[in-house]
Structure formats: structure tokens, C-alpha cells
C-alpha positions in Angstrom: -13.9 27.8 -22.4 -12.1 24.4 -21.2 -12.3 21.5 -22.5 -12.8 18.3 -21.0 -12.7 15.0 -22.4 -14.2 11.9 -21.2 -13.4 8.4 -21.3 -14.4 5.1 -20.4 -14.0 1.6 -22.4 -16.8 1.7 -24.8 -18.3 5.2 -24.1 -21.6 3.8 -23.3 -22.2 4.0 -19.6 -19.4 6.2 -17.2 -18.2 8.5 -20.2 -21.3 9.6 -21.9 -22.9 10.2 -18.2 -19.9 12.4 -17.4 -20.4 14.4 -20.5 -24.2 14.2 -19.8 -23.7 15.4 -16.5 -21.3 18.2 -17.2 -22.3 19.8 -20.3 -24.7 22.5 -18.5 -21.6 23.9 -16.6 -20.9 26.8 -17.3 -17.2 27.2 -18.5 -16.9 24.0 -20.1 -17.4 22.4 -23.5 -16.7 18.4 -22.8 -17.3 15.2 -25.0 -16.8 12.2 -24.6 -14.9 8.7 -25.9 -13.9 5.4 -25.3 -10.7 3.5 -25.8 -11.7 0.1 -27.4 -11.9 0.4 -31.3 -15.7 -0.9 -30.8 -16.6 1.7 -28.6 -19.7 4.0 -29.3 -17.0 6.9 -30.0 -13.6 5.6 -30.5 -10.9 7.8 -28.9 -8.9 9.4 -31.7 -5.8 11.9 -31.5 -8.0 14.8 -32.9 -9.9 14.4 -29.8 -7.1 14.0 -27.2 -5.5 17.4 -28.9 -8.7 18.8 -28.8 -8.8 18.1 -25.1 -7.6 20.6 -22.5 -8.1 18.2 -19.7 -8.5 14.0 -20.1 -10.4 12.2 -17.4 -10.7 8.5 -17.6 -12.7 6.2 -15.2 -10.2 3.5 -14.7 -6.1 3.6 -14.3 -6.2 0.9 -17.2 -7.9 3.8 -19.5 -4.5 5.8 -18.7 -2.3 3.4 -19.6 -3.7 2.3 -22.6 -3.8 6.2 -23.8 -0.6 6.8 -22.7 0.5 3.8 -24.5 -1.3 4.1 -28.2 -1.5 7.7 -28.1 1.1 9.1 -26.2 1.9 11.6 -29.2 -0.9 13.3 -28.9 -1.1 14.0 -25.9 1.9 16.8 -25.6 2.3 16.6 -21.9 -1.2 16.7 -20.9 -2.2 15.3 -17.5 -4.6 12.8 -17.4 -6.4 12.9 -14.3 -8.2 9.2 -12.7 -11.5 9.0 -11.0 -11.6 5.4 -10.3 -14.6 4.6 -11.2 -14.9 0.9 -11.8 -17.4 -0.8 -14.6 -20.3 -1.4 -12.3 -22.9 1.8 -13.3 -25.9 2.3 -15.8 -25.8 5.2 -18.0 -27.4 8.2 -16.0 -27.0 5.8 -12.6 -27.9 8.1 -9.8 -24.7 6.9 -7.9 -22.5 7.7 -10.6 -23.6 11.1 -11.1 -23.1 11.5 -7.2 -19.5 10.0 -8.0 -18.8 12.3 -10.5 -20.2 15.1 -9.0 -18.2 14.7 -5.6 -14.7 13.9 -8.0 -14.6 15.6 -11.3 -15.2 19.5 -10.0 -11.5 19.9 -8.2 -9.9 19.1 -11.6 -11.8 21.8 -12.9 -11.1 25.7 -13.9 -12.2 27.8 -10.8 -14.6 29.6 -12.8 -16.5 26.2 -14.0 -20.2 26.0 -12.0 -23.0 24.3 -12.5 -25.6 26.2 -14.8 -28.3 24.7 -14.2 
């Protein structure tokens, strides 16, 4: 099982869609976090060494992990979708984003079950 991690700014809109969107594959367990200390689900170094693989929406998201948590994350690669803040939570377009980005940075035996 692989684990994917999430994360946006305030892990109310791009993050918790992706985990949304995601959590039926099969193959995966994912969450999801956000990087401001005010976000819905702070980002912690629990949950980045929990993390197999980290995606973040934004390059500023990488930066600012790599920055205030880069002890935690052991080498990990941190993979960018650039997706900018413009999205609703559940936004048709994002999930079509996501769904045309995320699955190439995932294990070959990750599908869709639903």
C-alpha cells in the first residue's frame, strides 16, 4: 500500500479534493495537509514520515516544506502539480487536473476502484 500525501496552503480546497479524489484507488492510502499553521490540517513531520510520496499544488508548497521540514523528509521527492489557488473543493476542473497529473507519479499497480 503507498502512501500519498497531499498538500495545499490551508487544506481546504486542492488538498482535500486530491485526497477526496484518490482515496478509492486501489493501492493507495493518501491524506491530506496544508502548510500554514491555520490550515484545516496543519502539515506535521509525523505526516511527512508517514508519507511515501508528497505532492503539493504549488512550487511555493515545496519550498516552504523543504525549508521548515526538511528533516523529515529523509530524501523524499516531492513531486509539483502546479496547480494554482483558483478551484472550489470538489471543482470539476480540478478533479480533471488531478486526474490527468497525479496518476504518472503513482505505483503501476495503483487504479481507480471505483
Amino acid at each position: 500500500m503507498k502512501k500519498v500525501l497531499y498538500i495545499c496552503s490551508q487544506n481546504r480546497l486542492r488538498s482535500p479534493t486530491a485526497e477526496q479524489v484518490f482515496s478509492t484507488w486501489k493501492g493507495l492510502e493518501v491524506t491530506s495537509a496544508g502548510t500554514n499553521h491555520d490550515a484545516e490540517n496543519p502539515l506535521t513531520p509525523e505526516v511527512l514520515e508517514w508519507a511515501d510520496s508528497i505532492v503539493v499544488m504549488e512550487r511555493a508548497h515545496r519550498n516552504k516544506i523543504q525549508k521548515k521540514f526538511r528533516p523529515s523528509l529523509n530524501g523524499k521527492r516531492i513531486v509539483c502539480l502546479e496547480i494554482p489557488d483558483e478551484y472550489e473543493y470538489m471543482d470539476p476542473d480540478l478533479i480533471r487536473l488531478l486526474e490527468a497529473r497525479v496518476p504518472k507519479f503513482l505505483p503501476a499497480g495503483a487504479f481507480n476502484g471505483t
